[in-house]
SEFIZA-3560 file (N, C-alpha, C; in Angstrom, 3 decimals):
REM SEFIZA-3560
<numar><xx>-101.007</xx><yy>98.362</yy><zz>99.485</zz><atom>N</atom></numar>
<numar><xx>-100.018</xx><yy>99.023</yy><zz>98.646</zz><atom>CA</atom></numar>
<numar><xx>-98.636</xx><yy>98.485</yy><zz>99.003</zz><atom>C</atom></numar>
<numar><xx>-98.058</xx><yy>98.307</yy><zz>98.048</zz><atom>N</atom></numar>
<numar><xx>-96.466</xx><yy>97.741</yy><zz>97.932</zz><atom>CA</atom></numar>
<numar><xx>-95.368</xx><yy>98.430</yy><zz>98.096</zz><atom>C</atom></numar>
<numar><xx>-94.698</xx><yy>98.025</yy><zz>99.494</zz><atom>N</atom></numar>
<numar><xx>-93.480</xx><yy>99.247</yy><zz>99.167</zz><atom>CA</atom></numar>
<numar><xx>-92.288</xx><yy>98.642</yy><zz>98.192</zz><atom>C</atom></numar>
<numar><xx>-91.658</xx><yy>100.287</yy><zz>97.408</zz><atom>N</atom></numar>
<numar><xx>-90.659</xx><yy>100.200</yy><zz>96.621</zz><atom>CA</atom></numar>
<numar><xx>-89.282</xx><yy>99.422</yy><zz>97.696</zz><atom>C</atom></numar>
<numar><xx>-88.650</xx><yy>98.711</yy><zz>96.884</zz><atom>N</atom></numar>
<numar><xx>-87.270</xx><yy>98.503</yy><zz>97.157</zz><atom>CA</atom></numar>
<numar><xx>-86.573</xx><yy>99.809</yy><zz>97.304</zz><atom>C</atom></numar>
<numar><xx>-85.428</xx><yy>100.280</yy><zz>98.137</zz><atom>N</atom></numar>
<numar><xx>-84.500</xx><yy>100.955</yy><zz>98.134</zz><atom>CA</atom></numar>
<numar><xx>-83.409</xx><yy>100.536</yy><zz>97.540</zz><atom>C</atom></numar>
<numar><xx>-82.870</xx><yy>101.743</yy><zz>96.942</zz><atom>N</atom></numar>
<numar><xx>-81.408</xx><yy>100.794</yy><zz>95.971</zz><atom>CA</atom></numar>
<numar><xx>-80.499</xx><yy>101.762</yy><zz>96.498</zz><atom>C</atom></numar>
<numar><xx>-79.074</xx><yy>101.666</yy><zz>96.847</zz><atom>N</atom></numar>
<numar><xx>-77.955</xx><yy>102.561</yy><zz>97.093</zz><atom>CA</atom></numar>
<numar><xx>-77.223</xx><yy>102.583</yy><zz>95.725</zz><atom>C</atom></numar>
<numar><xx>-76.867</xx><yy>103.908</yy><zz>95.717</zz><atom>N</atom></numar>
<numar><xx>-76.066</xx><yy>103.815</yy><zz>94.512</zz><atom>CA</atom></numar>
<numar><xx>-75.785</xx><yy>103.309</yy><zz>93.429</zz><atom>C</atom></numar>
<numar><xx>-74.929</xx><yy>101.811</yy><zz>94.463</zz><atom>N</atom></numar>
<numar><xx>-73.525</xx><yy>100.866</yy><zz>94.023</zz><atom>CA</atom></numar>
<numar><xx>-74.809</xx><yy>100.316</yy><zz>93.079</zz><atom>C</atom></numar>
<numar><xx>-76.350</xx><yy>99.800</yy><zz>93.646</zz><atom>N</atom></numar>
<numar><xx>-76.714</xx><yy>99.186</yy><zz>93.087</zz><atom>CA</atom></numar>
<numar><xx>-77.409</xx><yy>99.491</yy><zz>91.940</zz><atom>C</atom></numar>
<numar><xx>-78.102</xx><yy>100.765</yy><zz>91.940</zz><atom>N</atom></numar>
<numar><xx>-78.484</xx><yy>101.098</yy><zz>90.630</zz><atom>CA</atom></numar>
<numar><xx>-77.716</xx><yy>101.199</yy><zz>89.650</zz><atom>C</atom></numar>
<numar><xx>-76.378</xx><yy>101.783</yy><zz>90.111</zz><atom>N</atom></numar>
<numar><xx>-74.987</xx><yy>101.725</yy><zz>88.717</zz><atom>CA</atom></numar>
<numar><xx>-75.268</xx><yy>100.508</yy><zz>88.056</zz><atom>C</atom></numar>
<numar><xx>-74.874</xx><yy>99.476</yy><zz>89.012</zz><atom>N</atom></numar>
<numar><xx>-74.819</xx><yy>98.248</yy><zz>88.404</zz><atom>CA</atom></numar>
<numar><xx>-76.089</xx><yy>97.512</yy><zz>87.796</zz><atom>C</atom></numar>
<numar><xx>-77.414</xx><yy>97.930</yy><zz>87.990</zz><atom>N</atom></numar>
<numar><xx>-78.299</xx><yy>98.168</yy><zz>87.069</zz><atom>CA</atom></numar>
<numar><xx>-77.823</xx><yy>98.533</yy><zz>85.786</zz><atom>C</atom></numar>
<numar><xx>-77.477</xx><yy>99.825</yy><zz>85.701</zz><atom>N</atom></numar>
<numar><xx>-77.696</xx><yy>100.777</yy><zz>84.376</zz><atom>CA</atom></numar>
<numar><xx>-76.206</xx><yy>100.161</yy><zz>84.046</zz><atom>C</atom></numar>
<numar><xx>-75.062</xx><yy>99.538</yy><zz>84.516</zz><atom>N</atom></numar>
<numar><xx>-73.880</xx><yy>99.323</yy><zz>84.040</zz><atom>CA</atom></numar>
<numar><xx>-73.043</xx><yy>100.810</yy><zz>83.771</zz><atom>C</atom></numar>
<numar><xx>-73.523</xx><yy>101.719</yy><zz>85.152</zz><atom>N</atom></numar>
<numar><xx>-72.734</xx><yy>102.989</yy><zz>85.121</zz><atom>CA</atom></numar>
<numar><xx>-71.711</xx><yy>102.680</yy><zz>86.594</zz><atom>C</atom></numar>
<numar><xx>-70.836</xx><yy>103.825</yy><zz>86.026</zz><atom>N</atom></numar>
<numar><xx>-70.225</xx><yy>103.791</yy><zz>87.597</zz><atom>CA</atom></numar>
<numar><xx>-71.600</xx><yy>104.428</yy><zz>88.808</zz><atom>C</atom></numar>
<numar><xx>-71.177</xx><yy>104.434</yy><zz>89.925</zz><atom>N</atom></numar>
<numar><xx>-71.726</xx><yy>104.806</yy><zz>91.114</zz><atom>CA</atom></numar>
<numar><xx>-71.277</xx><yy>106.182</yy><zz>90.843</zz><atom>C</atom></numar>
<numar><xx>-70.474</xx><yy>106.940</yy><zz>90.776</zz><atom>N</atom></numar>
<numar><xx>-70.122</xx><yy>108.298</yy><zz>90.626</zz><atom>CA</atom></numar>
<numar><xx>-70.997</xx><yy>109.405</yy><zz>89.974</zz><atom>C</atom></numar>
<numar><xx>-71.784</xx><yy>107.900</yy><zz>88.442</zz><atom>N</atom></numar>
<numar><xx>-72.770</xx><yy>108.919</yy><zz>87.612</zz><atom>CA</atom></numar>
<numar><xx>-73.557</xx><yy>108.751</yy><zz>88.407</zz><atom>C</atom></numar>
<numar><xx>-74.336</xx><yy>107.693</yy><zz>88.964</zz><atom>N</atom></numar>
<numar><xx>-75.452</xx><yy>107.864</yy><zz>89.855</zz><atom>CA</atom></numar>
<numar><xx>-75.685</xx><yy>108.765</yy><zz>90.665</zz><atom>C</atom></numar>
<numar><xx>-74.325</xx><yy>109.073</yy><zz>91.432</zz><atom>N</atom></numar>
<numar><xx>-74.511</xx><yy>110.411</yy><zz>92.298</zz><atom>CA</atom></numar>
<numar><xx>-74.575</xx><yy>111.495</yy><zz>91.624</zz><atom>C</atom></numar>
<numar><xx>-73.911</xx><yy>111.935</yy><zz>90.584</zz><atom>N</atom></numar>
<numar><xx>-74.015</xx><yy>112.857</yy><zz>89.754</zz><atom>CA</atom></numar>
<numar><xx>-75.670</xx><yy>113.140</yy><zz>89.564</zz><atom>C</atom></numar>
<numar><xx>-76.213</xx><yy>112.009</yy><zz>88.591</zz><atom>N</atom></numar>
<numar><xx>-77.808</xx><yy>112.131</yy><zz>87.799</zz><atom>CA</atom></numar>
<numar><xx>-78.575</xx><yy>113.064</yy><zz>89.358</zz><atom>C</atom></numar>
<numar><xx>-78.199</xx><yy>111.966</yy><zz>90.509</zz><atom>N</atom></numar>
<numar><xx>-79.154</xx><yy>112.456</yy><zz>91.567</zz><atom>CA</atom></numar>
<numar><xx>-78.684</xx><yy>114.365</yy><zz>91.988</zz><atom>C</atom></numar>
<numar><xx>-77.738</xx><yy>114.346</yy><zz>92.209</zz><atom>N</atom></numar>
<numar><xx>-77.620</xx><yy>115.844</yy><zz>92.557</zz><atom>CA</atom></numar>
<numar><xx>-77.943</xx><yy>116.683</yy><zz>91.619</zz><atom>C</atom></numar>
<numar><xx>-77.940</xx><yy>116.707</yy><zz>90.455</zz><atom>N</atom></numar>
<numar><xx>-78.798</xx><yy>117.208</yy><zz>89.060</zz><atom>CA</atom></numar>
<numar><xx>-80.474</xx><yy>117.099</yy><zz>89.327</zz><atom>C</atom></numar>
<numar><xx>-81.175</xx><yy>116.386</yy><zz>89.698</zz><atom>N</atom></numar>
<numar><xx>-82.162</xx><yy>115.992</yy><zz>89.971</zz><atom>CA</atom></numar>
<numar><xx>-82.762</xx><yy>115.148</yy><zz>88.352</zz><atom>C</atom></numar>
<numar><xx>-81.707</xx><yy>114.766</yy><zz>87.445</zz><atom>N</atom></numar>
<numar><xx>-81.883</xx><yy>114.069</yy><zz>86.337</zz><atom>CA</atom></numar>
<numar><xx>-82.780</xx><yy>112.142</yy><zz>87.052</zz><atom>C</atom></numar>
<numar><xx>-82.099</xx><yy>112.012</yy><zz>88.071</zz><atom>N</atom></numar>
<numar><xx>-82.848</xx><yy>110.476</yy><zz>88.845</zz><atom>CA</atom></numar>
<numar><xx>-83.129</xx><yy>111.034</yy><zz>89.756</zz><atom>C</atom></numar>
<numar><xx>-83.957</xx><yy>110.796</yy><zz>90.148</zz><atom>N</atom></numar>
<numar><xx>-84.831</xx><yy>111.198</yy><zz>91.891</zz><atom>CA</atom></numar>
<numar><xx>-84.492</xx><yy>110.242</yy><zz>92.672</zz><atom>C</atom></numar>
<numar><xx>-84.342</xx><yy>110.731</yy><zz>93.843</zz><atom>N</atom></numar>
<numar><xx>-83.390</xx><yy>109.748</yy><zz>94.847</zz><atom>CA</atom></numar>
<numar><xx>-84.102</xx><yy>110.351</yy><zz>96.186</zz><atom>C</atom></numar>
<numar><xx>-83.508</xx><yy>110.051</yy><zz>97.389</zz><atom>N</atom></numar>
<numar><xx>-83.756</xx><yy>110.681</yy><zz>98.583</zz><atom>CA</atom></numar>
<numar><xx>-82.758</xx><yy>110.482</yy><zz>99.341</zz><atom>C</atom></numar>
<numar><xx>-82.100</xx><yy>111.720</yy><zz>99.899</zz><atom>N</atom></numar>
<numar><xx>-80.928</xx><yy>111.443</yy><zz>100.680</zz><atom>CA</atom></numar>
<numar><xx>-81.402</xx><yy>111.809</yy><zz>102.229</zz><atom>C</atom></numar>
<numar><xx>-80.758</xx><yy>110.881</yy><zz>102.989</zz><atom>N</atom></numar>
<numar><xx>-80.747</xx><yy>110.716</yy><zz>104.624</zz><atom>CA</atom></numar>
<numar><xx>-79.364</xx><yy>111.062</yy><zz>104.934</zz><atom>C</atom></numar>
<numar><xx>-79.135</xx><yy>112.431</yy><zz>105.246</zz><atom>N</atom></numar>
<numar><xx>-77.473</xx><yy>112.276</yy><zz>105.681</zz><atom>CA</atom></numar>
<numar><xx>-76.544</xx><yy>112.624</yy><zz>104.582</zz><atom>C</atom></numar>
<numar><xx>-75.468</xx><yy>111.705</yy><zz>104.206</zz><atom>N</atom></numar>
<numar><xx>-74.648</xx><yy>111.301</yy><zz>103.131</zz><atom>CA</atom></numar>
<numar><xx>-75.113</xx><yy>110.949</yy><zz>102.323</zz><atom>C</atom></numar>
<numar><xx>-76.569</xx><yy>110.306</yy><zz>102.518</zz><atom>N</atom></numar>
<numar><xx>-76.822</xx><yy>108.438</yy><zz>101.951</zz><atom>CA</atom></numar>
<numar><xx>-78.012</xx><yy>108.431</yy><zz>101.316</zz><atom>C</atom></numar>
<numar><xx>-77.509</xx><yy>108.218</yy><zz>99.779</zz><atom>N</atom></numar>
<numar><xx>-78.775</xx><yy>108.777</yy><zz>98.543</zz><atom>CA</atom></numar>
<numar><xx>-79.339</xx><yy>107.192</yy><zz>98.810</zz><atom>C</atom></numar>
<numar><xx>-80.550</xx><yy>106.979</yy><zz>98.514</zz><atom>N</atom></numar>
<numar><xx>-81.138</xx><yy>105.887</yy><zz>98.034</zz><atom>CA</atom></numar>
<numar><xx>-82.601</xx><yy>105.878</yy><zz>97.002</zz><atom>C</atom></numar>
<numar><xx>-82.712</xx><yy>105.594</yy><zz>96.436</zz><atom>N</atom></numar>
<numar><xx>-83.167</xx><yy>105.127</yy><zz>94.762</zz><atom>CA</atom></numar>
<numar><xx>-84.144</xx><yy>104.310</yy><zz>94.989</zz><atom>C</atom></numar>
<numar><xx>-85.397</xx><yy>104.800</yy><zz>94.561</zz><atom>N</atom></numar>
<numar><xx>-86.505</xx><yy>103.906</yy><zz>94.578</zz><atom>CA</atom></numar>
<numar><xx>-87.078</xx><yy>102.642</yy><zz>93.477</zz><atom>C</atom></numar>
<numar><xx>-86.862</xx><yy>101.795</yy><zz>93.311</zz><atom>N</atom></numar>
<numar><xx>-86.995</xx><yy>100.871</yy><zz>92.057</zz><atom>CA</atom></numar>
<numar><xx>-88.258</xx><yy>101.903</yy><zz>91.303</zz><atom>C</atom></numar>
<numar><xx>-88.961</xx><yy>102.064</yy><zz>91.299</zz><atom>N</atom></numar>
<numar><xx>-90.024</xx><yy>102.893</yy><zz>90.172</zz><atom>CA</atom></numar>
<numar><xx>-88.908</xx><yy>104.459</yy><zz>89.955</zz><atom>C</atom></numar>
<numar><xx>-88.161</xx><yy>104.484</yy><zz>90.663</zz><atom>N</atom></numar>
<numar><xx>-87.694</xx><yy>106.043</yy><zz>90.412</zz><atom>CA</atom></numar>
<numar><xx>-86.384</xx><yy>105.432</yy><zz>88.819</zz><atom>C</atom></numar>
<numar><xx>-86.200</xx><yy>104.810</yy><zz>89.361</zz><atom>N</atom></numar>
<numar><xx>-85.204</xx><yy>104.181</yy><zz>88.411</zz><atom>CA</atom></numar>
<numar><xx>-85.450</xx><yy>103.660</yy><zz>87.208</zz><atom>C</atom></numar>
<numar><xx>-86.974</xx><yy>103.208</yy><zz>87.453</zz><atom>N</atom></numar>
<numar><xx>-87.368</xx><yy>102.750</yy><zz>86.274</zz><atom>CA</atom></numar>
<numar><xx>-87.965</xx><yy>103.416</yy><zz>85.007</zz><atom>C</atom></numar>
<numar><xx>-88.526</xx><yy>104.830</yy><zz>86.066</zz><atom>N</atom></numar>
<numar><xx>-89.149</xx><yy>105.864</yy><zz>85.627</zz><atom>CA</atom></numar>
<numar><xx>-87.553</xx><yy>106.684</yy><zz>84.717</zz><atom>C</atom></numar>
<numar><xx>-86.182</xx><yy>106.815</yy><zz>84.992</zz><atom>N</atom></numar>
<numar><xx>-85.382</xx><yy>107.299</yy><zz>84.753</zz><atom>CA</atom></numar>
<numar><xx>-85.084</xx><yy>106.335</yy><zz>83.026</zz><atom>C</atom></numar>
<numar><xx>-85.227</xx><yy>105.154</yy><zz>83.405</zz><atom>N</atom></numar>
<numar><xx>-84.952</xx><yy>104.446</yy><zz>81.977</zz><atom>CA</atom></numar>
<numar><xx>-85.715</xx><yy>104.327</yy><zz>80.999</zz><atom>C</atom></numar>
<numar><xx>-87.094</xx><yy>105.030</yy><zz>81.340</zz><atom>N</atom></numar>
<numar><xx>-88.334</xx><yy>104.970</yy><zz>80.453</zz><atom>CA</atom></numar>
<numar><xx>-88.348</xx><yy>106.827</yy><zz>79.966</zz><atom>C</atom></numar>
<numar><xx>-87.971</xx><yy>107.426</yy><zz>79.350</zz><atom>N</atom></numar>
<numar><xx>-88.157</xx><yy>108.955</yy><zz>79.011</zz><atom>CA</atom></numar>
<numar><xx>-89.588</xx><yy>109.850</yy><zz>78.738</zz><atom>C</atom></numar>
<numar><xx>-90.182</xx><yy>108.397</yy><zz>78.476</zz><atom>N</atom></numar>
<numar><xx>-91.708</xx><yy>109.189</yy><zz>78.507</zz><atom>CA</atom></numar>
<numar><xx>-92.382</xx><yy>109.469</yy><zz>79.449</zz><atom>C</atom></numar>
<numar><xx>-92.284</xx><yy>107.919</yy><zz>80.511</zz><atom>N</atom></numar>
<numar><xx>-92.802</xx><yy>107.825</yy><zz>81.511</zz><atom>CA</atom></numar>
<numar><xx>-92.499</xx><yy>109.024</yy><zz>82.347</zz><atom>C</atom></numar>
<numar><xx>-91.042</xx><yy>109.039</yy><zz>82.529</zz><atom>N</atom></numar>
<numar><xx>-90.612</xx><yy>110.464</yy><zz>83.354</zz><atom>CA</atom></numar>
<numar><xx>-90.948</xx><yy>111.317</yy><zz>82.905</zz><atom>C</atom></numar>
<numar><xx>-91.135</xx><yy>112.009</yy><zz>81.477</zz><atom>N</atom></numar>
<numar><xx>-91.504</xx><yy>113.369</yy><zz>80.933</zz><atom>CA</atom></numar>
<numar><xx>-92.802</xx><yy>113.496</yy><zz>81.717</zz><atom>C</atom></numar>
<numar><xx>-93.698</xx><yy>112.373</yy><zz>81.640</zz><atom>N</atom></numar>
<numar><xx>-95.013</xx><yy>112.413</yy><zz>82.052</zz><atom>CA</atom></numar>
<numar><xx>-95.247</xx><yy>112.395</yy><zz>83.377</zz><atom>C</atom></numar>
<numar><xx>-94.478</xx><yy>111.807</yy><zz>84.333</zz><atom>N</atom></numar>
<numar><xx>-94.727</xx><yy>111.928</yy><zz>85.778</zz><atom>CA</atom></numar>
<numar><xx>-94.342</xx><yy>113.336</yy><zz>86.669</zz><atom>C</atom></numar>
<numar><xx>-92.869</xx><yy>113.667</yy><zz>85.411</zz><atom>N</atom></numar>
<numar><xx>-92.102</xx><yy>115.138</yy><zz>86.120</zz><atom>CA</atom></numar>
<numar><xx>-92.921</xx><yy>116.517</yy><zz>85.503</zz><atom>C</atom></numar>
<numar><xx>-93.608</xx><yy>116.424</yy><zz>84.800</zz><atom>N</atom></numar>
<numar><xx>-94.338</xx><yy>117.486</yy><zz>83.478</zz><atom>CA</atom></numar>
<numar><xx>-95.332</xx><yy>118.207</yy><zz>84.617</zz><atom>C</atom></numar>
<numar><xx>-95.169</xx><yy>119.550</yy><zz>84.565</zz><atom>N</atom></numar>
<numar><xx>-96.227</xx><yy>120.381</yy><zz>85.003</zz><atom>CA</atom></numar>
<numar><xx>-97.578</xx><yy>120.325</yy><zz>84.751</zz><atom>C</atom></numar>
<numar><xx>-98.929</xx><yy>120.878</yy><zz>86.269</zz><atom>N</atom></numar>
<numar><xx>-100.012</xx><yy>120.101</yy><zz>85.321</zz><atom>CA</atom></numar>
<numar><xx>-100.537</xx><yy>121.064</yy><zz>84.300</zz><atom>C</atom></numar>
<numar><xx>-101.175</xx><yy>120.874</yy><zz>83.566</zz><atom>N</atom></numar>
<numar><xx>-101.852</xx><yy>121.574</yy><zz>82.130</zz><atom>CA</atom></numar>
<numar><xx>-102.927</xx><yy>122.372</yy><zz>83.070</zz><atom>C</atom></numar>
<numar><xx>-102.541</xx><yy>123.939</yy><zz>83.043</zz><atom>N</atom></numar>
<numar><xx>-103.135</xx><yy>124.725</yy><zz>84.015</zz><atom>CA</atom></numar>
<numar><xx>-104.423</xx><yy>125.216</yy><zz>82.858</zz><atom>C</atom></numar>
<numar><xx>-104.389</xx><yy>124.860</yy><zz>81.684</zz><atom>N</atom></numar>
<numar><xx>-105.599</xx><yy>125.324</yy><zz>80.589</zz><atom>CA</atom></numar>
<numar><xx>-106.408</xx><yy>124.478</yy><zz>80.577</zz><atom>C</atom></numar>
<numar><xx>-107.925</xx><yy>124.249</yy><zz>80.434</zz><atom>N</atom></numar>
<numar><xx>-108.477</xx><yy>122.831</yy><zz>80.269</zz><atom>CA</atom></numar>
<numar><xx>-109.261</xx><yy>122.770</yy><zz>78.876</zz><atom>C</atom></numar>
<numar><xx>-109.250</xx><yy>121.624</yy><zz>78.074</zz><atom>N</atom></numar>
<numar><xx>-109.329</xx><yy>121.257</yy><zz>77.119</zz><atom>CA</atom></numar>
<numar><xx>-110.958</xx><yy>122.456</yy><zz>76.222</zz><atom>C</atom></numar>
<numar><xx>-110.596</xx><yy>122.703</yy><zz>75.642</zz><atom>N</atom></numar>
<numar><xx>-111.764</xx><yy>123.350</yy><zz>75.049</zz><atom>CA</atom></numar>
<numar><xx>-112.745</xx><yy>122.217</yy><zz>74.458</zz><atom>C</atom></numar>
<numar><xx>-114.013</xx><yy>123.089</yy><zz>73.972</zz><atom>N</atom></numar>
<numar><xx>-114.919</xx><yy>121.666</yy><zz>73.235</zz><atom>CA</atom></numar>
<numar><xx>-114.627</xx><yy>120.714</yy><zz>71.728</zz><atom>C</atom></numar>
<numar><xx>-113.514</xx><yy>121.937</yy><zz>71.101</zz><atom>N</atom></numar>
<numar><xx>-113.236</xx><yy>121.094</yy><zz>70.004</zz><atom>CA</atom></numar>
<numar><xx>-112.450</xx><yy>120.380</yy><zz>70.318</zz><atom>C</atom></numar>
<numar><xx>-111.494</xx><yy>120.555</yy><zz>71.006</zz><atom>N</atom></numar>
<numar><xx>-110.203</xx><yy>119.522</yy><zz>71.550</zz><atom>CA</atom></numar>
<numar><xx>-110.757</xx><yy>118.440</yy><zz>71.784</zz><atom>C</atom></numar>
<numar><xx>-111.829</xx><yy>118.404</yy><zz>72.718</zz><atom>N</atom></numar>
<numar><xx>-112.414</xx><yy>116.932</yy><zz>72.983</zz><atom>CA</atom></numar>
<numar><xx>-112.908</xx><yy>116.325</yy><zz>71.695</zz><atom>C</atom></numar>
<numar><xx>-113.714</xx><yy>116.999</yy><zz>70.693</zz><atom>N</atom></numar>
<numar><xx>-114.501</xx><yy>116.265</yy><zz>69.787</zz><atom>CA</atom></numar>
<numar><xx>-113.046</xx><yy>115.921</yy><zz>68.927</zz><atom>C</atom></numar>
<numar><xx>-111.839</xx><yy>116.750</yy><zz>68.815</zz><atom>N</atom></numar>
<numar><xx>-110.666</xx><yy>115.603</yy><zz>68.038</zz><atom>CA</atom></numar>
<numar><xx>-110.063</xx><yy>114.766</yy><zz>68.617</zz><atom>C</atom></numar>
<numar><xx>-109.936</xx><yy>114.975</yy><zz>70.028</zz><atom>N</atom></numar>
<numar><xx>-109.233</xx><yy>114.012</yy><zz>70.234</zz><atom>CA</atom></numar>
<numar><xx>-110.562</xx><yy>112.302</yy><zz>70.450</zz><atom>C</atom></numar>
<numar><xx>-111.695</xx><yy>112.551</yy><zz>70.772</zz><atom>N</atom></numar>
<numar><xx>-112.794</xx><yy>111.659</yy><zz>70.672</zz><atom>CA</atom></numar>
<numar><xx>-112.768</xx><yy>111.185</yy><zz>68.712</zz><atom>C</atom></numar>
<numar><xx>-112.419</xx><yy>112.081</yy><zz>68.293</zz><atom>N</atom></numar>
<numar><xx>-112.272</xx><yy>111.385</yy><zz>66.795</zz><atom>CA</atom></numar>
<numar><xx>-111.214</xx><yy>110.820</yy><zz>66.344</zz><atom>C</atom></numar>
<numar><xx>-110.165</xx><yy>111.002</yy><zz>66.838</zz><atom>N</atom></numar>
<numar><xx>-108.732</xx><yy>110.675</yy><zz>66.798</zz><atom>CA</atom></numar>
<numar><xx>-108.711</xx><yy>109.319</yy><zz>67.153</zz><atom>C</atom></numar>
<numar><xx>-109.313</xx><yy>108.866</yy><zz>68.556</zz><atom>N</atom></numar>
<numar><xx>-109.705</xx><yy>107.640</yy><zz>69.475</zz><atom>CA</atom></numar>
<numar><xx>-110.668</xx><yy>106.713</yy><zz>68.624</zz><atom>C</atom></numar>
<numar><xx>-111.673</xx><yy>107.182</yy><zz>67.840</zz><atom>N</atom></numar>
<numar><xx>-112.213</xx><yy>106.884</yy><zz>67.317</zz><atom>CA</atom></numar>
<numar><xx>-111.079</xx><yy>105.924</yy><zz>66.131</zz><atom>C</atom></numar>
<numar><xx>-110.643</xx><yy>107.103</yy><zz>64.662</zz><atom>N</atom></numar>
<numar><xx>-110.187</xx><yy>106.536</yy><zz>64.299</zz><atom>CA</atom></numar>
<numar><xx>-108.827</xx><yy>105.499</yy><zz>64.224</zz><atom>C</atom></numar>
<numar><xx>-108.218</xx><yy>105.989</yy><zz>65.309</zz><atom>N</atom></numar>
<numar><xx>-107.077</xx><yy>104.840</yy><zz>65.776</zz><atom>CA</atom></numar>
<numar><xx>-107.950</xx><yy>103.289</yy><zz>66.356</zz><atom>C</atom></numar>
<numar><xx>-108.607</xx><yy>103.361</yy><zz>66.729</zz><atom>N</atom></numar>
<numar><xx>-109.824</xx><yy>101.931</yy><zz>67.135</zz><atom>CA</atom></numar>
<numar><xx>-110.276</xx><yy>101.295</yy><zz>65.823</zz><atom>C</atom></numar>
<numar><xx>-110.535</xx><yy>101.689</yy><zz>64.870</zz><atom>N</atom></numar>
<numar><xx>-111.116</xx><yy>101.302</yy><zz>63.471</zz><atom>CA</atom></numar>
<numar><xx>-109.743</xx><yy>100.985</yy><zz>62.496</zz><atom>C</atom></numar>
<numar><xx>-108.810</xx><yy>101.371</yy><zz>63.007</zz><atom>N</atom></numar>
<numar><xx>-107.349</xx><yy>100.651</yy><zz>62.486</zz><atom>CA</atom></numar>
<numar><xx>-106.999</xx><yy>101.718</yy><zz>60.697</zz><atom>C</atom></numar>
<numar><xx>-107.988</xx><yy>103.318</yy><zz>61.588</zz><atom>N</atom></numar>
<numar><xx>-107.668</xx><yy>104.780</yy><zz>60.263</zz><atom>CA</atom></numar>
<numar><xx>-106.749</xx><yy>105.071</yy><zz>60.461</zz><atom>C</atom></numar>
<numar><xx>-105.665</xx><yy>104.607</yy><zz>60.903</zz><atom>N</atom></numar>
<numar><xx>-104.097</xx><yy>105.355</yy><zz>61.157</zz><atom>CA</atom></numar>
<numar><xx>-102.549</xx><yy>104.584</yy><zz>60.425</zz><atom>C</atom></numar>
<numar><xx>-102.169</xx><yy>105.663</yy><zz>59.853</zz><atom>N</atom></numar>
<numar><xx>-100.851</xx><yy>105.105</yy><zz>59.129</zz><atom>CA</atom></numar>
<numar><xx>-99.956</xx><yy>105.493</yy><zz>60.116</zz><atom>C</atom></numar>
<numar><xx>-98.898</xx><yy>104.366</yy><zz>59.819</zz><atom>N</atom></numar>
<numar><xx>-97.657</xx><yy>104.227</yy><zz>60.541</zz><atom>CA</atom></numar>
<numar><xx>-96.465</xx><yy>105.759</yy><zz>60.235</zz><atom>C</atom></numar>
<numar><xx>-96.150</xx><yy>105.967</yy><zz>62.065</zz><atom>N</atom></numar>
<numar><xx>-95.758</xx><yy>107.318</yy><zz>61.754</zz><atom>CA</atom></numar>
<numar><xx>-94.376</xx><yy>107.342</yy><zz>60.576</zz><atom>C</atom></numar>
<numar><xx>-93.650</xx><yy>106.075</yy><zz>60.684</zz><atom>N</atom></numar>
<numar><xx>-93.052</xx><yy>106.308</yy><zz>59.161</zz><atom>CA</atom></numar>
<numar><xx>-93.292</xx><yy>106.355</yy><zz>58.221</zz><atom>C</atom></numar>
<numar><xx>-94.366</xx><yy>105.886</yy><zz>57.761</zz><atom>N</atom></numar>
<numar><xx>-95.037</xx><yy>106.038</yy><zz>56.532</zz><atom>CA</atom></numar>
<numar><xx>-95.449</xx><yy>107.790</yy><zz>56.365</zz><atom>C</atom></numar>
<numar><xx>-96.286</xx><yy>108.522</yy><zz>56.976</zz><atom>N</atom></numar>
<numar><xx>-96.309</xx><yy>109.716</yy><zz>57.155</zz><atom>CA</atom></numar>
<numar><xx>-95.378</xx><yy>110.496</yy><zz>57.154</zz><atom>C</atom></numar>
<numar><xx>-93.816</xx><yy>110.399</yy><zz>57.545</zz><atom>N</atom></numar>
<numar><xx>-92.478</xx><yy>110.776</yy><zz>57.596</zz><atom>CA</atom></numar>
<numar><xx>-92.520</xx><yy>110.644</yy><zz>56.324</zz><atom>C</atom></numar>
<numar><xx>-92.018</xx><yy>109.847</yy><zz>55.601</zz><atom>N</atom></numar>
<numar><xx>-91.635</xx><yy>109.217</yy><zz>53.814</zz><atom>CA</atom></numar>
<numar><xx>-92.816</xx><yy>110.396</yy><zz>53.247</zz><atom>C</atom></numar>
<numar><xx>-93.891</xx><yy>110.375</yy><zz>53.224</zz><atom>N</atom></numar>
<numar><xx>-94.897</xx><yy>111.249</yy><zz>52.642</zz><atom>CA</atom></numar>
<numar><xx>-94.517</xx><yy>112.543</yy><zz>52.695</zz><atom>C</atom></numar>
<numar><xx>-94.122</xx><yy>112.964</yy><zz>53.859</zz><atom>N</atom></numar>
<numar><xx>-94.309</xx><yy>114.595</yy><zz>54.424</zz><atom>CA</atom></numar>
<numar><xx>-92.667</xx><yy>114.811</yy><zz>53.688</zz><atom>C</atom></numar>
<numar><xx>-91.594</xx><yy>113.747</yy><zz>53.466</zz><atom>N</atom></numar>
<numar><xx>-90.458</xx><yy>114.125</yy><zz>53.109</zz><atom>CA</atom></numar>
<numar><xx>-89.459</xx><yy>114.515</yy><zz>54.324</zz><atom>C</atom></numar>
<numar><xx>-89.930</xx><yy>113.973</yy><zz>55.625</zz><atom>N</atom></numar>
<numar><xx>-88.692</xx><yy>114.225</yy><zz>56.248</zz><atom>CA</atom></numar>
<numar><xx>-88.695</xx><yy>112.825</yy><zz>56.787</zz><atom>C</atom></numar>
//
């Protein structure tokens, strides 16, 4: 297993082309996950990356699903899988234009 790079601050700003100030900001919010030693926040390259991707983070920070899938859930979403594989799925704009929003 690979360890992450550590990034300080200065350097993730200059990643994202923010000041260092927002960086400290996002982290004391807990908006970027960081780890502080002391004074001294430091930034994990996947934490950062996870911060620029919104899904990825929704999905890594998201509580777990304390309900478990019932039997129909599986047979749609197994049909769903199904028809997205067979190329049964319209483009979600196209469906937007249809539905009128």
């Amino acid at each position: 297993m690979g360890v992450d790079r550590l990034l300080t601050p200065e350097e993730a700003a200059e990643i994202l082309a923010v000041s260092p100030k927002s960086i400290r900001k996002w982290l004391r919010q807990g908006k970027l996950k960081g780890a502080k030693a002391g004074r001294l926040w430091r930034i994990r390259e996947r934490d950062l990356e996870a911060f620029l991707n919104p899904v990825l983070h929704a999905l890594e920070t998201a509580p777990e699903d304390d309900e478990p899938l019932t039997e129909e859930d599986k047979r749609a979403i197994t049909e769903a899988e199904k028809a997205i594989a067979q190329g049964k799925t319209k483009a979600w704009e196209r469906v937007k234009r249809e539905m009128g929003i």
